[in-house]
C-alpha positions in Angstrom: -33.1 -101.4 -22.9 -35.5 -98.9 -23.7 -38.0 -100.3 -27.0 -37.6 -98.0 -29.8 -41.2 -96.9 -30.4 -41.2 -96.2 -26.6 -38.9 -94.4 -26.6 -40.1 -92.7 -29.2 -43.5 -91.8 -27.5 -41.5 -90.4 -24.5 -39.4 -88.1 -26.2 -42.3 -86.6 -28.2 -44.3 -86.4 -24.5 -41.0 -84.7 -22.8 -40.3 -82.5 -26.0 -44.2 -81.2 -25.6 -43.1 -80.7 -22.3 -40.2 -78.9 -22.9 -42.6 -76.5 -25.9 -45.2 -75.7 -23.3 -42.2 -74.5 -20.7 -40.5 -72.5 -23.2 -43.6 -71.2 -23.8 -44.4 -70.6 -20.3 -40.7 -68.9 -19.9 -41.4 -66.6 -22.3 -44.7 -65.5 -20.8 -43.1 -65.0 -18.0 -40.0 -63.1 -19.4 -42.8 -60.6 -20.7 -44.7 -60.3 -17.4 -41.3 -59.3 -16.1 -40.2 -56.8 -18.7 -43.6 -55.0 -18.3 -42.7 -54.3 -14.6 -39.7 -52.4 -14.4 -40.9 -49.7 -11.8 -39.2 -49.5 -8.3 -40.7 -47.5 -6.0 -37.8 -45.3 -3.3 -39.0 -44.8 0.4 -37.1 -42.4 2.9 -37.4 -43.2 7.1 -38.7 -40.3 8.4 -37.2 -41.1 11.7 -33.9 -40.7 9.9 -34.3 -37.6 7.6 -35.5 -35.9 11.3 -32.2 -36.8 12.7 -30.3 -35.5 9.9 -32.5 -32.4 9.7 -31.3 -31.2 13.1 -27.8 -32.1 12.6 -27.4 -29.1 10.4 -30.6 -27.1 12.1 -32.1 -27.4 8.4 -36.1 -27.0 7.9 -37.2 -31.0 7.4 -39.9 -29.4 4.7 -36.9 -28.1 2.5 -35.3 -31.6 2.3 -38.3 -33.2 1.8 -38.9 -31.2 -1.1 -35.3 -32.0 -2.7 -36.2 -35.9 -2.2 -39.1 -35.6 -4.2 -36.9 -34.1 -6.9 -34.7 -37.1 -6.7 -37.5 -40.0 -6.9 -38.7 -40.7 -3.6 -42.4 -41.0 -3.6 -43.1 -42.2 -0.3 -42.2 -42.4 3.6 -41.9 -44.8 6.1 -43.4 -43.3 9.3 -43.6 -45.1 12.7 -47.1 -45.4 14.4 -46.9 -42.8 17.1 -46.9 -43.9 20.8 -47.7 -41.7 23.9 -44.5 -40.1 24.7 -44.5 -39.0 20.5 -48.0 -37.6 21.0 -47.0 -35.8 24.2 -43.6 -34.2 22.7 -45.7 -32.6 19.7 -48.3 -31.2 22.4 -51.0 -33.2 21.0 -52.1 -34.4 24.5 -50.6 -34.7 28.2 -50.6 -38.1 29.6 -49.2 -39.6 33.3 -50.2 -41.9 36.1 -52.3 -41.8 38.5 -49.9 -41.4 41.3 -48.0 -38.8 39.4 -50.8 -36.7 38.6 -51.1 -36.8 42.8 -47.6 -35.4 43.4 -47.4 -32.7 40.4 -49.0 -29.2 40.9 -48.8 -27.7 37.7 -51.4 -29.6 36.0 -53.9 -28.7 32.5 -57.0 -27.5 34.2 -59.1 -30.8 33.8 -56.9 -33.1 35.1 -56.3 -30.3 37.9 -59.7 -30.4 38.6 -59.8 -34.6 38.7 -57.5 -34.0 41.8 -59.1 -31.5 43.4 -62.1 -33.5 43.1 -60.4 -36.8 44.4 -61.2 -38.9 41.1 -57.8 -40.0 40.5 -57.0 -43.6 40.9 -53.4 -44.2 41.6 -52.3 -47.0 39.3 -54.4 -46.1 36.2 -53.3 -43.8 33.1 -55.1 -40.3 32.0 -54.7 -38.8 28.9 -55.6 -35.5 28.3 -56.4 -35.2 24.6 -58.0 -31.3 23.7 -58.1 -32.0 20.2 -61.3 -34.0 19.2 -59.8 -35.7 15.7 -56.7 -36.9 17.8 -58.8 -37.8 20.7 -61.1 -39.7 18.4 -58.1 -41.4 16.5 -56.3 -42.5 20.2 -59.2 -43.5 21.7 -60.0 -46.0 18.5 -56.6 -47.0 18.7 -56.9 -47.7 22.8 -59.9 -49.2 22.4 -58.8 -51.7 19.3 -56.1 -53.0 21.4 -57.2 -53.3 25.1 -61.5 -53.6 24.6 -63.7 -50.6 25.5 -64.4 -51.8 29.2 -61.2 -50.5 30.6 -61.4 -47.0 29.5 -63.6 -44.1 30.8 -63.9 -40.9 30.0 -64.3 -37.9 32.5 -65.9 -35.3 30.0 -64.9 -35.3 26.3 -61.6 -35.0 26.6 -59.8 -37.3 29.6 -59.8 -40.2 29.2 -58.8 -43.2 31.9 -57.3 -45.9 31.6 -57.5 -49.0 34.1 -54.1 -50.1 32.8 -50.6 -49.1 34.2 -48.7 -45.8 32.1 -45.3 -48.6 31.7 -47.7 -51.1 29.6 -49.1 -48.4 27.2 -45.8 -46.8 26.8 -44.8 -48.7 23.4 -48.1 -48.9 22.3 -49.0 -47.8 18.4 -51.4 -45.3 18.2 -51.9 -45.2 14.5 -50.1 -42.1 12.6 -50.0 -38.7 14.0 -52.7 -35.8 12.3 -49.8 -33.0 12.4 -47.0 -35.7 10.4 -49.7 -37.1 7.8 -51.1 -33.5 6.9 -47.3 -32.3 6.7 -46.1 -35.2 4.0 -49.5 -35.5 2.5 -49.2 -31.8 1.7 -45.4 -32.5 0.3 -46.8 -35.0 -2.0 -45.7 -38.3 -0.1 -47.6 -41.2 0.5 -47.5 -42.6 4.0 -46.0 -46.2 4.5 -46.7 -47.2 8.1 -44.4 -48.9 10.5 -46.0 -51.3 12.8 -44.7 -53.4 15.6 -46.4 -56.5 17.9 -47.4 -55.7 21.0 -48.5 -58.6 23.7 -51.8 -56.7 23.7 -52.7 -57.6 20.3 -54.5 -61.2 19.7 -56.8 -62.9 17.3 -60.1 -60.8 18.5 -58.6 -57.0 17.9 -55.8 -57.8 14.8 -58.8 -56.7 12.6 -60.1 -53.7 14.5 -56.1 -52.3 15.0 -55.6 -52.6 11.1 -59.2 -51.4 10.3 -58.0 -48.1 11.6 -54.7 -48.0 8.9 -56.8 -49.0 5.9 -56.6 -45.4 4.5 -53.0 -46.4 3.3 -52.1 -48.8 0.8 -49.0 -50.7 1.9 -47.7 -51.7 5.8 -43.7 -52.5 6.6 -43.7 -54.0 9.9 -40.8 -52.8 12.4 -39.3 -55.2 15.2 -38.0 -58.8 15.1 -41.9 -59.9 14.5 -45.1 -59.1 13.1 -48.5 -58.1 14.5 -50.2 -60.9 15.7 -47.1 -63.3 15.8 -47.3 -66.3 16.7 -50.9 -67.3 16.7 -52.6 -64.6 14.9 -50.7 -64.6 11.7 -53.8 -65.8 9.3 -55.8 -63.2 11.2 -53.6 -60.6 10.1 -53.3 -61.8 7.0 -57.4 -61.4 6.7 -57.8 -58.5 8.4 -55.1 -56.7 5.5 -56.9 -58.3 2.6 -59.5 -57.5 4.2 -58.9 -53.8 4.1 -56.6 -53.6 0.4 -53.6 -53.1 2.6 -50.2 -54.5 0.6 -47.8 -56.0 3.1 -44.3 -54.8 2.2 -41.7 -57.5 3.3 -38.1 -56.7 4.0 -35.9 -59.4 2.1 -32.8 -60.6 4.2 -34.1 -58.8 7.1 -35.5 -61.7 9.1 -38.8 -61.0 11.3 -41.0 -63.9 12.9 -43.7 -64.6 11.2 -42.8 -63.3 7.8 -43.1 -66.2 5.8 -46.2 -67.6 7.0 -48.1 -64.0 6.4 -46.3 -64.0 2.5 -48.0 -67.6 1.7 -50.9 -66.5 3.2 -51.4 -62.6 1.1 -50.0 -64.1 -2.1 -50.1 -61.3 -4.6 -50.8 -58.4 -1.8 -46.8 -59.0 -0.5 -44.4 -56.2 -1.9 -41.1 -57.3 -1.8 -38.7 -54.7 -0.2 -35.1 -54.1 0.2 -33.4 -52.6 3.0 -30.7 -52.1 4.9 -30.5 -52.6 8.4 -29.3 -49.7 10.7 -26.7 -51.4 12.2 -25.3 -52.5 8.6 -25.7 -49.4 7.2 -22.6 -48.0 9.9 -20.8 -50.5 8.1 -21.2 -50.0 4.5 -19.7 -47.4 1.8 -22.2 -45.1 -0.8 -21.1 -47.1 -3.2 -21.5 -50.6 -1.7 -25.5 -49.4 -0.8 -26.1 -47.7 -4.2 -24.6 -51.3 -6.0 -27.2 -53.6 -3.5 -30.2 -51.7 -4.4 -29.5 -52.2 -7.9 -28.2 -55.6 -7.4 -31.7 -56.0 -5.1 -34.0 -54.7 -8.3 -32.1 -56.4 -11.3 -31.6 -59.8 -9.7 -34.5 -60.5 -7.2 -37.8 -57.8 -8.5 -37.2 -56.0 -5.6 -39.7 -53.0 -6.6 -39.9 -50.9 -3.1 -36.4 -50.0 -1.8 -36.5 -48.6 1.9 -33.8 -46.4 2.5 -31.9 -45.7 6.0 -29.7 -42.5 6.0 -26.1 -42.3 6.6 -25.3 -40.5 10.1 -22.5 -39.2 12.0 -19.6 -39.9 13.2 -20.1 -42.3 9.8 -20.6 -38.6 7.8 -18.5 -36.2 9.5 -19.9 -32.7 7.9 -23.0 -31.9 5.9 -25.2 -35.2 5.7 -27.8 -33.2 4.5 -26.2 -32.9 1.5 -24.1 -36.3 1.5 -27.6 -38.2 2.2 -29.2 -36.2 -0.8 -26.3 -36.9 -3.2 -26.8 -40.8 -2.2 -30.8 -41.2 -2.9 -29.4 -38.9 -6.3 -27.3 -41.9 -7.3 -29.4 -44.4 -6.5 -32.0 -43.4 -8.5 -29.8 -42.4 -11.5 -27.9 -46.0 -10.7 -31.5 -47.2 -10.9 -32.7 -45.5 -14.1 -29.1 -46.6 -16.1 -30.0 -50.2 -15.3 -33.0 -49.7 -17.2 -35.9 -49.3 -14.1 -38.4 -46.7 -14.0 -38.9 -45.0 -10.0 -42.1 -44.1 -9.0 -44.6 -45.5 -7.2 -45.4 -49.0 -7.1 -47.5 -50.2 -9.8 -50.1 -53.2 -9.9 -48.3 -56.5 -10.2 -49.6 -59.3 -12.6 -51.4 -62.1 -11.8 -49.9 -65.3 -13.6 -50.7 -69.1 -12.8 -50.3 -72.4 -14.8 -53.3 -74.1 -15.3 -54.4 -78.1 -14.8 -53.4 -79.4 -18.5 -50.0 -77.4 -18.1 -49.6 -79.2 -15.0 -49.8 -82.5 -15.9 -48.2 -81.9 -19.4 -45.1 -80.4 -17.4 -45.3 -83.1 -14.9 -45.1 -86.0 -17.5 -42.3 -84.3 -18.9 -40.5 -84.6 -15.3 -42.1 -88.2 -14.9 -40.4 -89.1 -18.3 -37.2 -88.1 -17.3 -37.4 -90.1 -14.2 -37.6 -93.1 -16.7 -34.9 -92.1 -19.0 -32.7 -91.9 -15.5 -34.1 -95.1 -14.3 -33.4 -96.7 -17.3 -29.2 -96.2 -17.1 -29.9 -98.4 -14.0 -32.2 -100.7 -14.9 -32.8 -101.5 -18.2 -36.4 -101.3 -18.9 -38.6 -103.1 -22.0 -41.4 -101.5 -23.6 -44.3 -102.9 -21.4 -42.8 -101.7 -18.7 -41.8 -98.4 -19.9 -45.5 -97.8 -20.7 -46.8 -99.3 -17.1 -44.4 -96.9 -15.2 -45.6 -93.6 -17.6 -49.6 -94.4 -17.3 -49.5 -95.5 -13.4 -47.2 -91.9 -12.7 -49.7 -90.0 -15.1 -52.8 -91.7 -13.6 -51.2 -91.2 -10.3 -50.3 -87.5 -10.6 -53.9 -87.3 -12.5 -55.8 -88.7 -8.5 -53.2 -86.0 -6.6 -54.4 -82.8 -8.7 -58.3 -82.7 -6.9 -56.5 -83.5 -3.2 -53.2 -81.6 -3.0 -53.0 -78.1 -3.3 -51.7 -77.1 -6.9 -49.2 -75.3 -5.9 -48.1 -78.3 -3.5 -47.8 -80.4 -6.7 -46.0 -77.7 -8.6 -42.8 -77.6 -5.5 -43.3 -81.5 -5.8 -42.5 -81.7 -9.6 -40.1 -78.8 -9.5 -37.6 -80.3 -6.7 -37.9 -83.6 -8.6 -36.9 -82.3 -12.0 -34.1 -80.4 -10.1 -32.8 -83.6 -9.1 -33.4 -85.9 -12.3 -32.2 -83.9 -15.1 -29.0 -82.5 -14.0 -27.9 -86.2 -13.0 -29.2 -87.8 -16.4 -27.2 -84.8 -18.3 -23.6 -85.8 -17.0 -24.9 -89.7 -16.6 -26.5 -89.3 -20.8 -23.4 -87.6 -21.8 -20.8 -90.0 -20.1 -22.4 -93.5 -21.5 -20.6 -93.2 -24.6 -18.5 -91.0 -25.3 -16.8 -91.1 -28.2 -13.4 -89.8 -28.7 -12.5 -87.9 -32.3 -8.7 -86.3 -33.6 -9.1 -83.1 -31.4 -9.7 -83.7 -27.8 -10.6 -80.2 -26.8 -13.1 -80.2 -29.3 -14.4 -83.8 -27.6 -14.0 -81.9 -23.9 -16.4 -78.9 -25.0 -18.8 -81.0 -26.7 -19.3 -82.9 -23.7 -19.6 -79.9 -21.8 -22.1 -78.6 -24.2 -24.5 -81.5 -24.3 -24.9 -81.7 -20.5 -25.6 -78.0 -20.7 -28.1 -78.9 -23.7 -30.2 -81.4 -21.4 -30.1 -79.9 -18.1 -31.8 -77.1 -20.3 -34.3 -79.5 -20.7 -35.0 -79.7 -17.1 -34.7 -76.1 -17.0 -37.6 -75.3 -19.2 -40.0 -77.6 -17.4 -39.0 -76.7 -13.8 -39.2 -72.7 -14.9 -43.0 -73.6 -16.5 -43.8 -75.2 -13.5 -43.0 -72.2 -11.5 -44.5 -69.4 -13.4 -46.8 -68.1 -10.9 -47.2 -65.0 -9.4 -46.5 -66.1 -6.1 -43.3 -67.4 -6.7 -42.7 -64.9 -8.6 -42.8 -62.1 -5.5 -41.6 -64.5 -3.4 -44.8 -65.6 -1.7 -44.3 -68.8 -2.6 -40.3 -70.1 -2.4 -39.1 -73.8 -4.2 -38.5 -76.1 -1.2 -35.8 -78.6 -0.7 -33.0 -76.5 -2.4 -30.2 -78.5 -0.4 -31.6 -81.9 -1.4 -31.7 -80.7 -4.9 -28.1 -79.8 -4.7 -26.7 -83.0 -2.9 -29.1 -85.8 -4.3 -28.0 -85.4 -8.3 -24.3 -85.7 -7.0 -25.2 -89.1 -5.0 -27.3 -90.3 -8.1 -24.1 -89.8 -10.2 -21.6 -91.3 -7.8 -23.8 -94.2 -7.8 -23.9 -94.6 -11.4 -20.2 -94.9 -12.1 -19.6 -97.1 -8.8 -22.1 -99.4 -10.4 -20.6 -99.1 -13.7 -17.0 -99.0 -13.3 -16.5 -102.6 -12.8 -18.2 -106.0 -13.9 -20.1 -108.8 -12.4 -23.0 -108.3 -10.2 -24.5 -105.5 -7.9 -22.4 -107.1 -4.9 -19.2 -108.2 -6.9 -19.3 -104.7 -8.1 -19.9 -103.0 -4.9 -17.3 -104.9 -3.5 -14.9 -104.2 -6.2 -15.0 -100.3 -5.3 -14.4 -101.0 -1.8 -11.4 -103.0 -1.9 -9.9 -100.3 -4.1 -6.5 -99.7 -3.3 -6.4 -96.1 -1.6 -3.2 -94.0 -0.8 -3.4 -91.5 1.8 -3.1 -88.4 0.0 -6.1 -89.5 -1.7 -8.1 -89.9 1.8 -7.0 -86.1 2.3 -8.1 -84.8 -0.9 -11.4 -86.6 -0.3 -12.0 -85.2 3.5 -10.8 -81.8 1.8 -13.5 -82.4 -0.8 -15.9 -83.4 2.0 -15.3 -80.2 3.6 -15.8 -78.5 0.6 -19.0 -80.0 -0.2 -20.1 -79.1 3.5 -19.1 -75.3 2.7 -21.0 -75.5 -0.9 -24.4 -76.8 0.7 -24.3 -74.2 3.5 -23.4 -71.6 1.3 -26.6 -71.9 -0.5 -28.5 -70.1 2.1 -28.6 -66.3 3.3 -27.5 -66.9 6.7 -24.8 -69.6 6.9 -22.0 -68.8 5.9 -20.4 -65.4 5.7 -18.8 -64.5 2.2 -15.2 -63.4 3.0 -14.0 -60.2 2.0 -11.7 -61.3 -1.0 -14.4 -63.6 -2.5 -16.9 -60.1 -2.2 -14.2 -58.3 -4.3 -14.1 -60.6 -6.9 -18.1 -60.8 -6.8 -17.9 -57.2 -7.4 -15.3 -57.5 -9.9 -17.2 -60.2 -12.1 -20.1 -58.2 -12.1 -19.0 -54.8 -13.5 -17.0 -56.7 -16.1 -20.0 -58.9 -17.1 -23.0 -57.4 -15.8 -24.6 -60.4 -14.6 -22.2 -62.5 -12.1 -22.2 -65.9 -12.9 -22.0 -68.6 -9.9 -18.5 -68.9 -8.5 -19.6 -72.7 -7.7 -20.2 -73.0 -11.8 -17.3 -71.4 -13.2 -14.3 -72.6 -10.9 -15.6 -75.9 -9.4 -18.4 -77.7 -11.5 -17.2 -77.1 -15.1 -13.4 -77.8 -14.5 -14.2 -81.3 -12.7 -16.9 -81.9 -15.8 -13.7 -81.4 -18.3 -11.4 -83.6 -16.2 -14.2 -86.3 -16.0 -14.7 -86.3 -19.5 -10.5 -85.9 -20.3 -10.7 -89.2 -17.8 -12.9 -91.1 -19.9 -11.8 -90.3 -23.4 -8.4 -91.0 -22.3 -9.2 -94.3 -20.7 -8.8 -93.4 -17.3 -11.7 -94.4 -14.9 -10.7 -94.8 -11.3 -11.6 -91.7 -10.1 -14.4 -90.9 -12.6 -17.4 -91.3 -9.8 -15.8 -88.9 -7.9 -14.1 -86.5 -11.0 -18.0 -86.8 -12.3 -20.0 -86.0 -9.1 -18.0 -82.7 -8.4 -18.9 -81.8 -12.0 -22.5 -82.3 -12.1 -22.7 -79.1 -9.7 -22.8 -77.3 -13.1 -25.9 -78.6 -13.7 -27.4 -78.7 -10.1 -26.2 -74.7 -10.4 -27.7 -74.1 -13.5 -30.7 -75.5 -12.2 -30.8 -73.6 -8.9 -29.9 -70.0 -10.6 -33.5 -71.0 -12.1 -35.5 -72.2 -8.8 -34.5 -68.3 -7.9 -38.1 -67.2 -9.5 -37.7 -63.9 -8.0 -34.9 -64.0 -10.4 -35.8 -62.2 -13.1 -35.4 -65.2 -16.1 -33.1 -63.1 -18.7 -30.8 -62.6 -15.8 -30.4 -66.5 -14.8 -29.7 -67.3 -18.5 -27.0 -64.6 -18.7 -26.0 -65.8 -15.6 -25.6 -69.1 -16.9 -24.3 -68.0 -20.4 -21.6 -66.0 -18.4 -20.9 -69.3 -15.8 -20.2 -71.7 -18.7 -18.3 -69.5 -20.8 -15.9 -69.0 -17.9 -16.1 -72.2 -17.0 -14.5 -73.9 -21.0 -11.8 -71.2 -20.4 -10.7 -72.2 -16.9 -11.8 -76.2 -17.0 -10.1 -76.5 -20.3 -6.7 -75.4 -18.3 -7.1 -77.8 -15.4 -8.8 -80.8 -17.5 -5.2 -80.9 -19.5 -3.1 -80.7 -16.3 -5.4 -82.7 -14.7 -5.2 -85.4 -17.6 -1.3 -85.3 -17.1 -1.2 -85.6 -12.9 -4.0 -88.5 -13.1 -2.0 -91.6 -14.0 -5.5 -94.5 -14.1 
């Protein structure tokens, strides 16, 4: 049992702790109120296509976006069939140029003069700024031996007219001077090309570095899979933001966030495919959904097309931008263009201060397993502190700071339900016994909360450059940890007489299907905390909806309707004397916690909206657990 004057020096080191991530939290909390812009960006792609459905000048639509908040455009590099439909050049192969009659006069006079190499490409370019801007382009991604020119304005190219076809060329003179002149700023959309490798990754985005911020299109980015730290250079390099789409998966994507830190913009989007699948009201609701609960501050907006709009998208596509924005501004966000994000990072002392707070927890855990004296409560505390003190010069900070996080996610949700289980005492009103129990295991997971959100104020975390690691462990391991405890501690004698005791229990079958449904469910719950696992069936997306324009904030279904009503029955259990199926009534309830805990490893979660979150989650959760912790008091017999 823990020495009273060490325990004494633990809880003052774990409540410095706890100080110096409140602290941190609250720095943090004002880093994020000071950056409420969100920055709207139209395809230009799409606004053409709904241009000439009604015939309407693109200029005149342009113009009424601007009115509405969009700032910028998202315009695709322009390849060599592009170039050729707006007349800037005339380009074919070899052996076409042979067979056609009607030919520019240079290229006319190429034939004539039998200069014309059947499996090469010519490109006619009379304009010298677009001729100087392909040839660059050309020349960054297949090396200046292979192209020749014949003149100043033909150019050759020893490469076949099918493997330059869906190459970028960089953005077209005639589309920048058009949106430049309507006030946008240009966001270019670049795709991977087998050409591009770690020698010309620099050169290819050299020539883009007049713009401020690059959205990749395609399932990968430039330079994937090799060349991703060369890209990520090569845009540091030239003050280029890269703008990642959120959900959106492309290859590559999370190595180049680590990699550009606080030059990634996080951007939400939806894909074009989805978008023939969802309502105006659905997309207005994610982009606020995208900006209040992840920082999303650049949304990228597709247009809704027909048959999905049957008359006048024009007008239906300006109406929707109109909301969003307005959606946007009622939420409490400023649009306009994106402003300079904040540069925040713990420093060494915070570290280990926060890190003996988790490595004091550990102990207090430990201890309900073990009990510890003071020598060796001291031993453990200076060997972890020297220990973590060695790590800091070899491992990467922010190494340590996933490290500690993911182990405070697993230690103090456990020793909440574990602390407030131990003893509980029983008084004249049981409901009032029920909600205090609730209440203190909220109390210390708080605990945990404040160190784990301190340890993970950083920037990069913060724009999701950086992501906490080992989310599924966090949310299985506490429950094990738990299940252990009151195995251990629901019988006497030693470790084996007590194990054995627990598995000679007497077990009817309807309990062994309640416990593979609760398997099952557990299998659901950990896949479910990804993006891509599980789909979310249409009921359970009503009720999401539902939940949040009643309370703003949604709390976590997992909270509400399965981890506080087990909490209440566990606790109903004990106070009433029942134990056998405590471990298992216990386990399912410390999900509150591990919930509580994960709302907060969300750091691109704004921090106001996981403690509404939570405040929402556990106030739901008395209501409802309260209900099935008496019922479930009167159906469990021992």
């Amino acid at each position: 049992m823990l020495d009273r004057i060490g325990k004494s020096i633990l809880v003052l080191i774990l409540t410095a702790a706890v100080v110096l991530g409140t602290y941190l939290t609250y720095t943090r909390y004002f880093v994020e109120l000071q950056d409420r812009t969100v920055e709207l960006c139209v395809d230009l792609n799409d606004f053409k296509q709904v241009a000439a459905y009604e015939k309407k000048p693109l200029g005149e639509i342009l113009a009424e976006l601007q009115k509405h908040g969009v700032t910028s455009v998202g315009v695709l590099e322009e390849t060599l069939p592009d170039a050729n439909a707006l007349g800037e050049l005339y380009y074919a192969k070899g052996s076409g140029l042979l067979r056609l009659k009607d030919l520019p006069q240079p290229l006319s006079q190429l034939v004539k003069k039998n200069l014309i190499i059947a499996n090469r490409t010519y490109i006619y370019i009379p304009s010298e700024p677009i001729r100087r801007r392909i040839y660059c382009q050309l020349e960054a991604a297949l090396g200046q031996s292979i192209i020749k020119f014949f003149g100043s304005d033909i150019l050759e190219i020893d490469e076949a007219e099918e493997e330059l076809r869906q190459l970028g060329l960089g953005i077209s003179e005639i589309q920048q001077k058009f949106l430049q002149q309507q006030g946008f700023t240009i966001v270019p959309r670049v795709w991977n090309n087998a050409h591009f490798h770690l020698g010309n990754i620099e050169p290819k985005i050299a020539l883009l570095r007049e713009y401020s911020l690059i959205i990749f299109d395609g399932d990968q980015l430039l330079g994937y899979p090799k060349d991703i730290p060369s890209l990520a250079n090569a845009l540091m390099k030239n003050q280029l933001q890269y703008g990642y789409i959120e959900i959106i998966r492309q290859k590559g994507d999370q190595s180049l966030r680590r990699l550009m830190e606080q030059w990634s913009v996080r951007v939400h989007s939806i894909a074009r495919d989805e978008m023939k699948k969802t309502s105006k009201a659905e997309a207005v609701n994610r982009f606020v959904r995208a900006a209040k609960e992840r920082k999303v501050r650049l949304i990228y907006i597709r247009t809704f097309l027909p048959p999905q709009v049957d008359a006048y998208p024009v007008a239906y596509n300006l109406n929707f931008i109109k909301e969003v924005k307005t959606s946007l501004n009622n939420a409490g966000f400023t649009v306009g263009p994106n402003s300079e994000k904040s540069n925040l990072r713990i420093d060494d002392w915070q570290l280990r201060l926060l890190g003996s707070g988790v490595i004091v927890g550990v102990i207090f855990l430990l201890n309900f397993f073990i009990p510890l004296n003071i020598v060796v409560v001291l031993a453990l505390f200076l060997v972890s502190f020297v220990g973590l003190g060695l790590a800091m010069p070899v491992i990467p900070s922010i190494q340590l700071q996933k490290g500690l996080a993911l182990l405070a996610a697993i230690t103090f949700p456990a020793l909440a339900v574990i602390s407030a289980f131990s003893k509980p005492k029983r008084s004249a009103f049981i409901i009032w016994d029920l909600i205090l129990v609730v209440v203190n295991v909220v109390a210390e997971t708080m605990v945990g909360v404040f160190i784990l959100v301190g340890l993970l104020a950083d920037s990069r975390f913060m724009i999701g450059a950086e992501t906490f690691f080992g989310v599924k462990i966090a949310l299985l391991v506490p429950l094990m940890i738990v299940v252990l405890y009151f195995i251990l501690n629901q019988n006497t004698g030693t470790l084996r007489e007590r194990i054995a005791q627990f598995l000679n229990t007497e077990v009817k079958m309807i309990s062994i299907v309640v416990g593979l449904g609760i398997l099952g469910a557990l299998g659901v719950y950990l896949a479910r905390s990804g993006n891509f696992v599980v789909p979310v069936p249409a009921l359970e997306k009503h009720f999401r909806n539902f939940l949040e324009a009643v309370l703003s904030v949604r709390p976590r279904s997992k909270e509400f309707l399965v981890g506080y009503p087990f909490l209440l029955m566990a606790a109903s259990a004990i106070l009433h004397g029942k134990r056998k199926w405590v471990w298992i009534l216990a386990a399912l309830g410390t999900i509150a916690p591990v919930s509580i805990i994960n709302s907060f490893s969300h750091v691109h979660t704004p921090v106001f909206v996981s403690m509404a979150r939570t405040m929402n989650g556990l106030i739901l959760g008395l209501i409802i657990g309260l209900f099935v912790a008496l019922l479930g008091n009167w159906l469990i017999k021992e």
